[in-house]
C-alpha positions as CSV (number, residue, x, y, z in Angstrom):
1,X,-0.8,7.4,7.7
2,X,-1.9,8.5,4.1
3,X,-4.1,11.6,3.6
4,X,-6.6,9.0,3.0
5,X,-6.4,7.6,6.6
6,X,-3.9,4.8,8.8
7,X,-2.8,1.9,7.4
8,X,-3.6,-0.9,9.5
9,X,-0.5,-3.8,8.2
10,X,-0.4,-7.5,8.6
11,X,2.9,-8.9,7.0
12,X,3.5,-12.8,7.0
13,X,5.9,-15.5,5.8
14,X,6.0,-19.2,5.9
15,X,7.7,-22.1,4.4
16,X,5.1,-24.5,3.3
17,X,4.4,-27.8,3.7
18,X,6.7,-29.4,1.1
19,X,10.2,-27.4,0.8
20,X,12.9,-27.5,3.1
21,X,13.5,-23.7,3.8
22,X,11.9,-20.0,3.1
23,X,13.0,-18.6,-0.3
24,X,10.9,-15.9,0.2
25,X,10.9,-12.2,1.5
26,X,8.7,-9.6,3.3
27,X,10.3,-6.6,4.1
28,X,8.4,-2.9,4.6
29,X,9.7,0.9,5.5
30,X,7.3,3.2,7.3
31,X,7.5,6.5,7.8
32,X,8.5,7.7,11.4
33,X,7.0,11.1,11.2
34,X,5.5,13.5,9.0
35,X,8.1,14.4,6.8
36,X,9.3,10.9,6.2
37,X,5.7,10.8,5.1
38,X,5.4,13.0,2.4
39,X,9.2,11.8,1.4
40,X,9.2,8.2,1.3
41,X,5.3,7.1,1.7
42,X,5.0,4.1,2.9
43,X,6.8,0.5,1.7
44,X,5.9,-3.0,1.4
45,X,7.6,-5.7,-0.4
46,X,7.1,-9.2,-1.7
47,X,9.8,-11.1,-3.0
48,X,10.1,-14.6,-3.6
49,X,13.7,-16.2,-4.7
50,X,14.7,-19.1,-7.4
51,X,17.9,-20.7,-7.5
52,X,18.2,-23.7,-5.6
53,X,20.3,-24.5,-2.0
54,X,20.2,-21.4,-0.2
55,X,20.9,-19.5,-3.7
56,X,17.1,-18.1,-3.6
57,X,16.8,-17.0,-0.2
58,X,19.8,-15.0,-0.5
59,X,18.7,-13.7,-3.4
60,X,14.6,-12.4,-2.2
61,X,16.3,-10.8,0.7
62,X,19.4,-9.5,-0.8
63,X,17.3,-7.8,-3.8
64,X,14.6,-6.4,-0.7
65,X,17.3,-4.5,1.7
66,X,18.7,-3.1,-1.4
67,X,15.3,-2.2,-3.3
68,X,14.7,-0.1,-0.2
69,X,18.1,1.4,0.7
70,X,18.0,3.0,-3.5
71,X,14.3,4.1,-2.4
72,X,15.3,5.8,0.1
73,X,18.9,7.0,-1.7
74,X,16.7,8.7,-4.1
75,X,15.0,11.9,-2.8
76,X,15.2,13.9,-6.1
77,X,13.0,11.8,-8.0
78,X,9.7,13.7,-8.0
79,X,7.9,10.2,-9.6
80,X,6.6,7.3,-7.3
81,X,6.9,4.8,-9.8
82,X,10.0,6.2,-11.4
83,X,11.7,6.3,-8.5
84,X,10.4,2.5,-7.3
85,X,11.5,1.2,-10.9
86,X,14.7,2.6,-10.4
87,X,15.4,1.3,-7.5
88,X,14.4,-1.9,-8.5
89,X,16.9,-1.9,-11.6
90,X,19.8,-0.7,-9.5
91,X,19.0,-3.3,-6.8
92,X,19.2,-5.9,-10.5
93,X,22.4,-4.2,-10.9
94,X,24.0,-5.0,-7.5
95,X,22.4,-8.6,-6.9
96,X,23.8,-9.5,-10.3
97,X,27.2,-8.4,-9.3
98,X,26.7,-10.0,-6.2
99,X,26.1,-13.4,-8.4
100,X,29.2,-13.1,-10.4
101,X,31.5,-12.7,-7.3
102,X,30.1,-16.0,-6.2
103,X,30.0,-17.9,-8.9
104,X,33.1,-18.8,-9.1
105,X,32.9,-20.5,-5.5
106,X,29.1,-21.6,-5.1
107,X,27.4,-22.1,-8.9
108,X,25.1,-21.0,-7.8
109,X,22.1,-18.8,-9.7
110,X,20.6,-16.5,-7.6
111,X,17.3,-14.8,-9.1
112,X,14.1,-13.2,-7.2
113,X,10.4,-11.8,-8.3
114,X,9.3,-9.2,-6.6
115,X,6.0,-7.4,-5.8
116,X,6.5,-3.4,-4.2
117,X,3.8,-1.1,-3.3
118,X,4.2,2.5,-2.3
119,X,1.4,4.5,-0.2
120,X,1.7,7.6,-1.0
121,X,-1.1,10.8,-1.1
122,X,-4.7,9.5,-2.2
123,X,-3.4,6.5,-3.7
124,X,-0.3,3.8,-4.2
125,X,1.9,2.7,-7.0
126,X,2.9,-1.1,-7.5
127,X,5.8,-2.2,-9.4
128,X,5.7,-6.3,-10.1
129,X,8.8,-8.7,-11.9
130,X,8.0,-12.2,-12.2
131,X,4.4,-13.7,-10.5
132,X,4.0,-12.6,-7.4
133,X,1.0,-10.3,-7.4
134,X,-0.6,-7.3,-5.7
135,X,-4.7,-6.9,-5.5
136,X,-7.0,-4.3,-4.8
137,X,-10.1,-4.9,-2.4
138,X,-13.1,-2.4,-3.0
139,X,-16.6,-2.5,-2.6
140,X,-16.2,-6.8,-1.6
141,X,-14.3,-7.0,-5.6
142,X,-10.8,-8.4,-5.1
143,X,-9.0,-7.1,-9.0
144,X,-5.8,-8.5,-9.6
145,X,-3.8,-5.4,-9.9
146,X,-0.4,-6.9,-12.0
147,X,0.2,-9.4,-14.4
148,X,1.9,-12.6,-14.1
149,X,5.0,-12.1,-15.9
150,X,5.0,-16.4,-16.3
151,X,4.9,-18.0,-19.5
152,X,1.7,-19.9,-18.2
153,X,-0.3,-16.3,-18.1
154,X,1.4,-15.5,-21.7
155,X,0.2,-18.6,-23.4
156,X,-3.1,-18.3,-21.7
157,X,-3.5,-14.6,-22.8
158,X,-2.8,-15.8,-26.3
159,X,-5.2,-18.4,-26.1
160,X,-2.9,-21.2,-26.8
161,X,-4.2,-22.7,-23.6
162,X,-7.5,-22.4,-21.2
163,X,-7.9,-21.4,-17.7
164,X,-8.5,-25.0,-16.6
165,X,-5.3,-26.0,-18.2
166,X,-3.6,-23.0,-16.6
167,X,-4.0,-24.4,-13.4
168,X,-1.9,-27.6,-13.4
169,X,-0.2,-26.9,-16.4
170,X,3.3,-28.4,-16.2
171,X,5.7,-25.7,-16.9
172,X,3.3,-23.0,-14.7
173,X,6.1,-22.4,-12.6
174,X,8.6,-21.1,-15.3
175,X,8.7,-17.2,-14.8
176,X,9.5,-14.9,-18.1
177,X,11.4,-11.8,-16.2
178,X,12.9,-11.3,-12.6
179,X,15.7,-9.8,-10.3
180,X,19.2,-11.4,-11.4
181,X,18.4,-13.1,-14.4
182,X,19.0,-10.4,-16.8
183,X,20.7,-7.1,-17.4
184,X,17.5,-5.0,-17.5
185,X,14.2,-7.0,-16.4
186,X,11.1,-5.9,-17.5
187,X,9.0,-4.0,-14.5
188,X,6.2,-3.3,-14.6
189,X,4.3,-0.1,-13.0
190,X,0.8,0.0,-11.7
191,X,-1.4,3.5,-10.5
192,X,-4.0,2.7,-7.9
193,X,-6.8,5.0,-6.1
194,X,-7.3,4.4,-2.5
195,X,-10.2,5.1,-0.2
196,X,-10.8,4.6,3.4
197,X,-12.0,0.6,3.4
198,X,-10.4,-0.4,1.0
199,X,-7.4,-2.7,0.9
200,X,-4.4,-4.1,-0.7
201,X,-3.1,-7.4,-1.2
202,X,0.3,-8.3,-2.0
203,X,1.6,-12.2,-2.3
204,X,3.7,-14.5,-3.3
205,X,2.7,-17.2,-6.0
206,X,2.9,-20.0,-3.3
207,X,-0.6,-18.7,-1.9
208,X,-2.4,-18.3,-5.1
209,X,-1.3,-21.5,-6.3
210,X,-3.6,-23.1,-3.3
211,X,-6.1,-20.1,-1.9
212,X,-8.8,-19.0,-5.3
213,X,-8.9,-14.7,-5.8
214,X,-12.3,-15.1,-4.2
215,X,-11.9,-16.9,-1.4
216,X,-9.1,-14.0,-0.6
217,X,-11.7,-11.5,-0.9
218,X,-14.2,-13.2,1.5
219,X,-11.1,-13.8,3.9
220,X,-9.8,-10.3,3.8
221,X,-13.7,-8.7,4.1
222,X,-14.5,-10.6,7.0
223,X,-11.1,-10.6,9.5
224,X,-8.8,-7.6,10.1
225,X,-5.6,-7.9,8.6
226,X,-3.2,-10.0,11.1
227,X,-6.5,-12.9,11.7
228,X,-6.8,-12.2,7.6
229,X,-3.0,-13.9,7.0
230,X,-3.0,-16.3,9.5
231,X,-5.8,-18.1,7.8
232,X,-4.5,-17.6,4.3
233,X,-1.4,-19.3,5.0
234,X,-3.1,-21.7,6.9
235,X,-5.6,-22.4,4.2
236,X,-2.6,-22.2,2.0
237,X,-1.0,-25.1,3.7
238,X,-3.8,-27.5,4.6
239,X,-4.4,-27.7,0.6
240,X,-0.6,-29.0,0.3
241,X,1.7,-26.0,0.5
242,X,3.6,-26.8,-2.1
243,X,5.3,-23.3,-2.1
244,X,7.2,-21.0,0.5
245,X,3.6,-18.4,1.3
246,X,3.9,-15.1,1.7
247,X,1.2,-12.7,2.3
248,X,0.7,-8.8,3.1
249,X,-2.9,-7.3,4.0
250,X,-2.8,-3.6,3.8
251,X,-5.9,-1.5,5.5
252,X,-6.7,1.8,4.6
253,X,-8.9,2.9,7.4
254,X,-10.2,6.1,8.4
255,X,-8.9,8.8,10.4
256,X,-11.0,11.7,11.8
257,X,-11.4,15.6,10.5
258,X,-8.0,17.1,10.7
259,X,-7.4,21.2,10.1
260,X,-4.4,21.5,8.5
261,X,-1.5,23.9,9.1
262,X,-1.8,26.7,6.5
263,X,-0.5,30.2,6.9
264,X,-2.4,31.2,10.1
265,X,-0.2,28.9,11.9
266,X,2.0,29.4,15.1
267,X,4.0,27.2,16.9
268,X,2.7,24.5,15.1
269,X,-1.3,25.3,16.1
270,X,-4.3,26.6,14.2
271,X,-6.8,28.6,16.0
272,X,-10.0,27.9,14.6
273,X,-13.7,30.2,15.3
274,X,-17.1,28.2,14.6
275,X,-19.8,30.6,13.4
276,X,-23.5,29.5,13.8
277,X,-25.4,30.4,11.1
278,X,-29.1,32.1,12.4
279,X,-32.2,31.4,11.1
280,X,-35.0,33.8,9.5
281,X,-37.2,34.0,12.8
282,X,-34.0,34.4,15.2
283,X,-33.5,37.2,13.1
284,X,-36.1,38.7,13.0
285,X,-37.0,38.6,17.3
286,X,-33.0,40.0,17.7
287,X,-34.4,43.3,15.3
288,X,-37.7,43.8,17.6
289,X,-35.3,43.2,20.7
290,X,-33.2,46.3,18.8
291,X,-35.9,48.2,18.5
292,X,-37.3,48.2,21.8
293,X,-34.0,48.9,23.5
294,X,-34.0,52.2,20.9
295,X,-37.4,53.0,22.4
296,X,-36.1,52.9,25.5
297,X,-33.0,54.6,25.6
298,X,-34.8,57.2,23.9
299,X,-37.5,57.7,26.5
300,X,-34.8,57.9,28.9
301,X,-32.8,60.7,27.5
302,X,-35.9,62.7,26.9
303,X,-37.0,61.9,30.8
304,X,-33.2,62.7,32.2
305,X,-34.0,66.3,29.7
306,X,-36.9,67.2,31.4
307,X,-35.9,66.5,35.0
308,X,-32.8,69.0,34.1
309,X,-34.6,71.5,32.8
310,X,-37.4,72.0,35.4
């Protein structure tokens, strides 16, 4: 759980209708206890490999275990998104030395995008390479969080081409930046503010190529997360899944008061007292209920005086 509530995960993967084998990766890290919690947060990646043969699939998957194992490596850095980036670029590091000890046997060119999210506090940070993309459901508005890092997004944000021509535009899926291709890849970073209710989306391009942002938002609104990626991979599919799909729902939802542990503490419990306020009338019959026991004990005294003295 965050401090904002549990997250309720649904995490799915699927080879399409049209290629021949998975190129793409999910992978996530949750905490085990508290202090994991406040360590690490909690982990989700995306990745979806290029390459060819099985070049691709090694390549989402090798990039992924590594991505987390740096993540984890790296408790000094105080940053979420610092530390994510540089995990990301040392995982680049080791996946292109991995490359280069094959090449001379397979050929083969081994590359990956990736999409990351860490939970962390109130809020997550995303770090994208390449197209796959991470949303942000609130208040029924699915916002695409990163940007395609594809030359069909660059030309469109330069207005060399429109959003209708986006969509089956020849060369859409040519990526600019990704995991293996070059020394230093551009990454990008992303801060997001989480509620309870809200929800994030992260995805490979092989769904948004089929499923439109707002049918995802009416999906993701209406089903809890698992029932939520079954039928956006099977929606996915049914319009051709021309792409390896993969999809993870992530649920903030919320937890109930908690106290704490503060300084009062012991043995790991806080003792707590409720105090009721009173209102102006209780008040005021507990002073004539006062009074009268005053009157009373002071009849008494003089009563046990004058017994005693006659």
């Amino acid at each position: 759980m965050t401090s904002i509530g549990r997250i309720n995960a649904s995490l799915q993967t699927d080879q399409g209708r049209v290629r021949d084998h998975n190129e793409d990766f999910v992978a996530f890290k949750e905490p085990a206890d508290m202090g994991e919690l406040a360590r690490n947060g909690w982990l989700y990646i995306v990745a979806d490999g290029v390459g060819g043969a099985d070049a691709g699939e090694v390549a989402s998957q090798f990039a992924t275990e590594r991505t987390i194992h740096n993540y984890l490596a790296d408790g000094e850095t105080a940053d979420w998104g610092e530390r994510l980036y540089n995990a990301m670029q040392a995982a680049n590091t080791e996946l292109r030395q991995l490359v280069s000890e094959q090449a001379s046997t397979t050929g083969n060119r081994m590359a990956t995008t990736m999409v990351a999210a860490v939970l962390h506090g109130s809020g997550a940070t995303l770090a994208n390479v390449g197209d796959s993309r991470g949303y942000h459901w609130k208040n029924g508005a699915l916002q695409q969080i990163t940007k395609d890092q594809s030359l069909v997004a660059r030309l469109l944000e330069e207005g060399a081409i429109t959003e209708e021509e986006a969509v089956n535009h020849p060369r859409r899926n040519v990526i600019l930046h990704s995991l293996g291709s070059e020394t230093t890849p551009r990454i990008d970073l992303y801060e997001v503010e989480l509620s309870p209710g809200e929800q994030l989306v992260l995805c490979s391009d092989g769904l948004t190529r089929h499923v439109a942002d707002d049918e995802i938002a009416k999906i993701i609104s209406e089903k809890p997360p698992v029932e939520a990626t079954d039928i956006l991979i099977q929606l996915a599919n049914e319009r051709g899944g021309e792409d390896n799909i993969s999809v993870i729902v992530l649920q903030i939802e919320e937890l109930p008061p908690q106290f704490p542990p503060d300084d009062r503490t012991k043995n790991g419990r806080l003792t707590t007292i409720n105090i009721t306020p009173v209102d102006k009338r209780t008040r005021q019959a507990l002073w004539v209920y006062t009074a009268v026991l005053c009157l009373i004990q002071t009849v008494l005294i003089i009563l046990v005086w004058f017994l005693i003295a006659v």
